[in-house]
C-alpha positions as CSV (number, residue, x, y, z in Angstrom):
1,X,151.0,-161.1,-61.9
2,X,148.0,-158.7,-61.6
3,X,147.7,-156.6,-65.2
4,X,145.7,-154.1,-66.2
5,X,145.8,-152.1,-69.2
6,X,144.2,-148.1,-68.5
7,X,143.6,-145.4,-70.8
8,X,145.5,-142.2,-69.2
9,X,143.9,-138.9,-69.6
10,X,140.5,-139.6,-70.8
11,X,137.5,-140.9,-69.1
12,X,136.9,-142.7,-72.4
13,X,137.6,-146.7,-73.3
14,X,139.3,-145.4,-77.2
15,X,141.0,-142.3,-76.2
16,X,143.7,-141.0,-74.5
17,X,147.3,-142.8,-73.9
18,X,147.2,-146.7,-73.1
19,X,149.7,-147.9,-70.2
20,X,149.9,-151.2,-69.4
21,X,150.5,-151.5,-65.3
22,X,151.9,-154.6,-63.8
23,X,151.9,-155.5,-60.0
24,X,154.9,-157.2,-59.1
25,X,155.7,-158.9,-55.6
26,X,159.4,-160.1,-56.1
27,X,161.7,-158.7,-58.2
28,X,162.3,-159.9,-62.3
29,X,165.5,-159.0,-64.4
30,X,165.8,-156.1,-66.3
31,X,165.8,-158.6,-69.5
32,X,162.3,-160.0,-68.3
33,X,160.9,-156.8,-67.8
34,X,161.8,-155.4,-70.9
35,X,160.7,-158.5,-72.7
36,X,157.1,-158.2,-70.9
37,X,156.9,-154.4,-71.9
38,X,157.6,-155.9,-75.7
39,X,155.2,-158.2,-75.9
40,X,152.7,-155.5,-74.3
41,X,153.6,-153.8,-77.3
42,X,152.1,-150.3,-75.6
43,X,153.4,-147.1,-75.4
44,X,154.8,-147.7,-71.9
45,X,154.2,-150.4,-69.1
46,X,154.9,-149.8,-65.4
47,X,156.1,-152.2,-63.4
48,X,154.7,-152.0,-59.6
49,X,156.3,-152.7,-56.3
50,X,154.4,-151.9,-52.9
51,X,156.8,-150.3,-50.2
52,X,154.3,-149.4,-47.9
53,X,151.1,-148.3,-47.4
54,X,151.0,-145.6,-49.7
55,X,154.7,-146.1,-51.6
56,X,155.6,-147.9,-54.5
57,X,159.2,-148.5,-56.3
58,X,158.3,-147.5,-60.6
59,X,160.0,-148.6,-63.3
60,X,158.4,-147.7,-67.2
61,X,159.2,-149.4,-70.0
62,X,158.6,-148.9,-74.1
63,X,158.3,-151.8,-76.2
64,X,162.3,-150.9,-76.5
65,X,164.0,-149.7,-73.6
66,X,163.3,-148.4,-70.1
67,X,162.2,-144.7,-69.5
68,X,163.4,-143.1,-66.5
69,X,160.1,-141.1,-65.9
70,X,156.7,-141.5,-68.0
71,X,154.2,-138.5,-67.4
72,X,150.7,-140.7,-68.4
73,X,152.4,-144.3,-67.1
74,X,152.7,-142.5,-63.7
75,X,148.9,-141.5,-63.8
76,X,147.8,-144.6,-64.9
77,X,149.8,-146.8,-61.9
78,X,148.1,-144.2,-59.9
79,X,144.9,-144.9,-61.0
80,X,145.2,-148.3,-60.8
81,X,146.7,-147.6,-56.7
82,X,143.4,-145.7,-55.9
83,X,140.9,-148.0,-57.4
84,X,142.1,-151.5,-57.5
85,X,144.1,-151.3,-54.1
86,X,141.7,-150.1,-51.7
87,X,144.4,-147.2,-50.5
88,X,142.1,-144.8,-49.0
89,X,144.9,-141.7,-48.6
90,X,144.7,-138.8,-51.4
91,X,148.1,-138.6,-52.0
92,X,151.2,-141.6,-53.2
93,X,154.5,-141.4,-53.5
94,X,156.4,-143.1,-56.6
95,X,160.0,-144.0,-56.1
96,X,162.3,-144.0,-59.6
97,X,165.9,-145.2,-59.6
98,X,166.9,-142.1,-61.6
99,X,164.3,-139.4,-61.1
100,X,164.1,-139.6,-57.6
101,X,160.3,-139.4,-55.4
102,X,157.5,-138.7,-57.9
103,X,154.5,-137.3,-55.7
104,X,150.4,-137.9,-57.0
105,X,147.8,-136.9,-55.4
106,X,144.0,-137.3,-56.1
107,X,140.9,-134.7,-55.9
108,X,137.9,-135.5,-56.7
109,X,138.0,-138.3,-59.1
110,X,141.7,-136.6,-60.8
111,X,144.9,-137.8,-60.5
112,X,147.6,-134.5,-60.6
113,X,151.0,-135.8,-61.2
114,X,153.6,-133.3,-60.1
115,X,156.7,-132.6,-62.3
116,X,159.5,-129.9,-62.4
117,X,159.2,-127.6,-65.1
118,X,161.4,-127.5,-68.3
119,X,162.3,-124.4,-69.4
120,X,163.4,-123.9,-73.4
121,X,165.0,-122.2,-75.3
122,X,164.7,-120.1,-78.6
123,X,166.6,-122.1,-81.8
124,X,166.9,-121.8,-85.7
125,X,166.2,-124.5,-87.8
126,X,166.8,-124.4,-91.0
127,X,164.5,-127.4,-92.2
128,X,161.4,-125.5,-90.6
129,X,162.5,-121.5,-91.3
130,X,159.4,-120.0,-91.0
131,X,158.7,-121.8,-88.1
132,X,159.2,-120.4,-84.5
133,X,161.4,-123.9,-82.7
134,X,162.2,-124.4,-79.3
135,X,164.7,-126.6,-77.2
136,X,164.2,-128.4,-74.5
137,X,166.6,-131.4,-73.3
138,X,166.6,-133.7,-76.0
139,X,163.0,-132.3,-77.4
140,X,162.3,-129.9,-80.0
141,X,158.9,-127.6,-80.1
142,X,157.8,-126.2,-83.3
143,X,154.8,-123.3,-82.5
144,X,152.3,-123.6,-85.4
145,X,150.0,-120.6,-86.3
146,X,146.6,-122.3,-85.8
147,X,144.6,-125.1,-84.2
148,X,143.4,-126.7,-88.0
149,X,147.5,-127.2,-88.5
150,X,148.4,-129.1,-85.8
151,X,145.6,-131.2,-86.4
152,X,145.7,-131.5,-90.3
153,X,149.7,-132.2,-89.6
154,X,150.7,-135.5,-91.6
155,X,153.7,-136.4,-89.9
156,X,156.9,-136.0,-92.1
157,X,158.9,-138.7,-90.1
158,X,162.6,-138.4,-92.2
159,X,161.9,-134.6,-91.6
160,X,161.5,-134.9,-87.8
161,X,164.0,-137.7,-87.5
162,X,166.8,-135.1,-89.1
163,X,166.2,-132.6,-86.7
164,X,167.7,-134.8,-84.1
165,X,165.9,-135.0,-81.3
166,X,163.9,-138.0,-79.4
167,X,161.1,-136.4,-79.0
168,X,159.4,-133.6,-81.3
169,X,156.2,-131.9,-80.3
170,X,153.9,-129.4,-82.7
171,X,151.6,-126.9,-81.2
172,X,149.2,-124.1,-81.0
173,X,146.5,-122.1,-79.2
174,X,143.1,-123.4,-79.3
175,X,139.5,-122.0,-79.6
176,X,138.5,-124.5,-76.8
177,X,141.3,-124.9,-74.9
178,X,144.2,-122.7,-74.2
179,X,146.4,-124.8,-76.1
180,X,146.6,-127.7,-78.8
181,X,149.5,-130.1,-79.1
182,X,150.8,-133.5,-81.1
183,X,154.1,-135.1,-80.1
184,X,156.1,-137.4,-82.3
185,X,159.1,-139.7,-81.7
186,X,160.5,-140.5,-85.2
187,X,162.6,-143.1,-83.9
188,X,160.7,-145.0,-81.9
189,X,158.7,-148.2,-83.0
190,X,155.3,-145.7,-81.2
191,X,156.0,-143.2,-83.3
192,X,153.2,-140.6,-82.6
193,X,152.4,-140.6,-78.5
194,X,149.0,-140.2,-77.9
195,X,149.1,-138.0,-74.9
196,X,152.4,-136.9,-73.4
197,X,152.7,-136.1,-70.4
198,X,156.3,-135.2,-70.3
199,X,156.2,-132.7,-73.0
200,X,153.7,-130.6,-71.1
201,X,156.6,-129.5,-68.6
202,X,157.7,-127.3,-71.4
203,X,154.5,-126.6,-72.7
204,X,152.3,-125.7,-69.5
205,X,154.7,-122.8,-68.8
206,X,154.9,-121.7,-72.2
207,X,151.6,-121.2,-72.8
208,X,151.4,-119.9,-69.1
209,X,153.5,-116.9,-70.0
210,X,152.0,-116.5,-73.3
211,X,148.2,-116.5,-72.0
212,X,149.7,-114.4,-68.5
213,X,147.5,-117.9,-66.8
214,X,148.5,-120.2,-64.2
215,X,145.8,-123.0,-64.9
216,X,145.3,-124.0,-68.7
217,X,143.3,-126.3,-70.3
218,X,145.2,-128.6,-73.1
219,X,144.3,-131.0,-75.5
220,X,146.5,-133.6,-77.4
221,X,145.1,-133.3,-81.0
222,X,146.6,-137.0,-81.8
223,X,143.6,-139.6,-83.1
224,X,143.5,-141.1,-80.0
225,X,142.9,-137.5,-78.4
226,X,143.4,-136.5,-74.5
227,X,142.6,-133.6,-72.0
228,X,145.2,-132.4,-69.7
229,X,144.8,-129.1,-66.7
230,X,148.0,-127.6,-65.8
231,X,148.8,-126.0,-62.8
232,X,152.0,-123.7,-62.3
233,X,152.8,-123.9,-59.5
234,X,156.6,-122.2,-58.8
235,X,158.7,-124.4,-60.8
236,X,156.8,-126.8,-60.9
237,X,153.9,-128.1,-63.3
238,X,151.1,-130.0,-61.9
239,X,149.0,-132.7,-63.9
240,X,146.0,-133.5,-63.6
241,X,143.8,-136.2,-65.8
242,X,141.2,-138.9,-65.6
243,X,142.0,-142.5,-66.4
244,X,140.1,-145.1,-67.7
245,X,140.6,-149.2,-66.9
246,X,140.0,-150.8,-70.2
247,X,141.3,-154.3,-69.0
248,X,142.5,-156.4,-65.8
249,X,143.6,-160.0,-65.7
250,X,146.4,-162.1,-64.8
251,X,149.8,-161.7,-67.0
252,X,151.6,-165.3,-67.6
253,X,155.3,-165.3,-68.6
């Protein structure tokens, strides 16, 4: 099968959040596709089927299990749709088996992935008193005072593992962007994502009421680094991001 391997939200080859796309033209077992997502060994690969002209069936996969949506492996299938495919329309449609139609579109080089919002909620944790914690789903959000912390922040993974949620994301405002952010997933063999698409559906609107701004600027402050813009847009929160193809080839398995 076609493979390439693209770096989502950067316009850089080291950067950003690495998503390994795969175009398939007959179905595989879920047992094969989880095994080619292991060997991977990314944070996520996407497995591609063309519907029509300009709609796909998605599926995302960790190294471990399937996802049922993936914020920066939807961007990167898309990138790979707009400049490997030759599709000449500006906008795609992704189809999920649990998440329903996932709708891109792309404007002027950047792809805007579109997502409903996820609101939180305000929550006590006595591990991290001193620390204002939200909840969202199955994700926690700790608000840290300044941008130096979140970057200086030496994950404490039996700390964030006993809070008991997947996913656990640290952040702040920034002097160059409206907001900083790092999100960890304690359990997972990828333990720190690089950019996270998904966690911005909490934090876009956050930060949008904070700031009193419907656009922000946001930059994941992990070593790998990324640049997201958020749109809010009713209840939804818009995406957008450059990609970057690092690889293409043929996958055997």
């Amino acid at each position: 099968m076609n493979f390439f391997l693209v770096n989502a939200f950067t316009k850089d080859a080291y950067c950003g959040n690495p998503a390994a796309i795969c175009l398939l033209e007959s179905q595989l077992s879920d047992h094969e596709l989880q095994r080619i997502a292991t060997e991977n060994n990314v944070p996520a690969t996407v497995f591609l089927w063309k519907k029509g002209n300009t709609e796909f069936d998605v599926r995302f996969f960790t190294p471990e299990y399937e996802l049922d949506i993936c914020g920066h492996g939807l961007l990167a299938a898309a990138h790979i749709a707009f400049s490997e495919l030759g599709i000449l329309a500006t906008k795609l449609s992704f189809y999920t088996q649990k998440k329903g139609c996932l709708h891109v579109r792309e404007e002027g080089g950047k792809i805007w992935v579109e997502f409903d919002a996820l609101p939180g909620s305000l929550i006590h944790i006595d591990t991290v008193p001193n620390i204002s914690a939200y909840e969202a789903q199955d994700r926690c959000f700790l608000l840290l005072a300044t941008e130096e912390e979140v970057l200086g922040y030496i994950p404490d993974f039996p700390l964030l593992e006993s809070l008991g949620y997947r996913g656990v994301t640290i952040t702040a405002p920034s002097s160059t962007f409206d907001f900083i952010s790092r999100t960890f997933y304690p359990k997972k063999k990828i333990k720190e994502d690089s950019v996270c698409g998904a966690a911005h559906r909490f934090l876009a609107p956050f930060w949008g009421e904070r700031l009193r701004k419907t656009v922000l600027l946001a930059r994941q402050g992990s070593p790998r680094k990324g640049e997201i813009e958020c749109r809010l847009v009713g209840n939804q929160v818009h995406l957008g991001g450059y990609a970057y193809t690092s690889f293409r080839g043929d996958l055997f398995w």
